[in-house]
C-alpha positions, 0 to 999 in steps of 0.5 A: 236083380241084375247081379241075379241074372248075372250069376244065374247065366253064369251058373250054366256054363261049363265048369271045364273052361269049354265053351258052349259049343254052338253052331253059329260060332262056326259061321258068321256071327248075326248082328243083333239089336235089342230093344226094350225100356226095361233095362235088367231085360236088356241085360239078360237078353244081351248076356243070353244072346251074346253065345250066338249073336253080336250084340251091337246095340241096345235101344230104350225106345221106339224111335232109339231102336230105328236110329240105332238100327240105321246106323248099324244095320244088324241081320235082326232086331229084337223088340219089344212090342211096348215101349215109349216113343211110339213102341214097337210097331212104330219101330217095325215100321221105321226099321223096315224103311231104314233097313229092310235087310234087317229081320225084325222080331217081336217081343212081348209080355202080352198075348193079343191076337189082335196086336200079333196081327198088327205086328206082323203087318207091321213088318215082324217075322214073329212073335215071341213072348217074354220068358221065352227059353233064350235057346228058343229065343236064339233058334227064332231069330236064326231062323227068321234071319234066314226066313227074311234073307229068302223072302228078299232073294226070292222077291229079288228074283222075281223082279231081276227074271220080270226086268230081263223078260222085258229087256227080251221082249224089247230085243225081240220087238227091235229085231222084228222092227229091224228085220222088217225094215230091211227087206 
């Protein structure tokens, strides 16, 4: 089946020797991790992701998926919801501790409500599930990739303008005081 998936992929590039003309070749290549513990989706997402995406590693895991993220701190981590030691919100949980910067996206056979919303209180950006157009799949995780560096800028914002009011209310109160002393 791996030999299936490999042919298949290679069926769709051009038989002129261009490549694929992509935008993010142009930019930085994201880091990406991939987790799942079936081994011919690993394969098949390595390969289909490998166009927009540098591939640095691939955990079997829950608990592989937080190391290998910690030790590589990728812009993403794709993973599956399902897996052992502890699955995929074990993993959403420990990625965020280890790499907040990274943004995490779910990947999953299942269509339950109820785990979507864990999920997403677990940490994940979204949600997609599996057989999804790798095009799609690759488009889902440039945008949660941006989603997640804006909502960290944002919140850094929001902390670094609460952090220089309160230097300014300090500052002021010290003149006041200062000013009162001298009269």
């Amino acid at each position: 089946m791996v030999t299936d998936a490999h042919t298949a992929l290679n069926a769709c590039e051009p038989s002129t020797g261009e490549e694929i003309a992509s935008p993010m070749l142009d930019a930085h290549r994201p880091r990406l991790v991939i987790a799942d513990d079936d081994p011919v989706v690993q394969v098949v997402l390595s390969m289909s992701l490998a166009a927009d995406f540098d591939v640095v590693g691939v955990a079997a895991d829950g608990q592989e998926a937080i190391e290998l993220v910690e030790s590589s701190q990728p812009d993403a981590a794709l993973v599956d919801v399902v897996m052992p030691n502890g699955g995929g919100v074990h993993a959403a949980h420990g990625i965020l501790k280890v790499a907040p910067d990274t943004a995490i996206v779910m990947l999953s056979g299942q269509k339950c409500n109820r785990a979507v919303r864990q999920l997403l209180r677990a940490g994940a950006i979204v949600y997609r599930r599996k057989g999804i157009d790798p095009h799609v799949l690759a488009m889902a995780l440039t945008q949660s990739i941006q989603a997640h560096t804006a909502e960290r800028r944002e919140s850094a914002w929001k902390i670094l303008s609460w952090y220089c009011a309160s230097l300014d209310r300090q500052s002021r109160t010290r003149t006041r005081t200062s000013y009162s002393y001298r009269k």
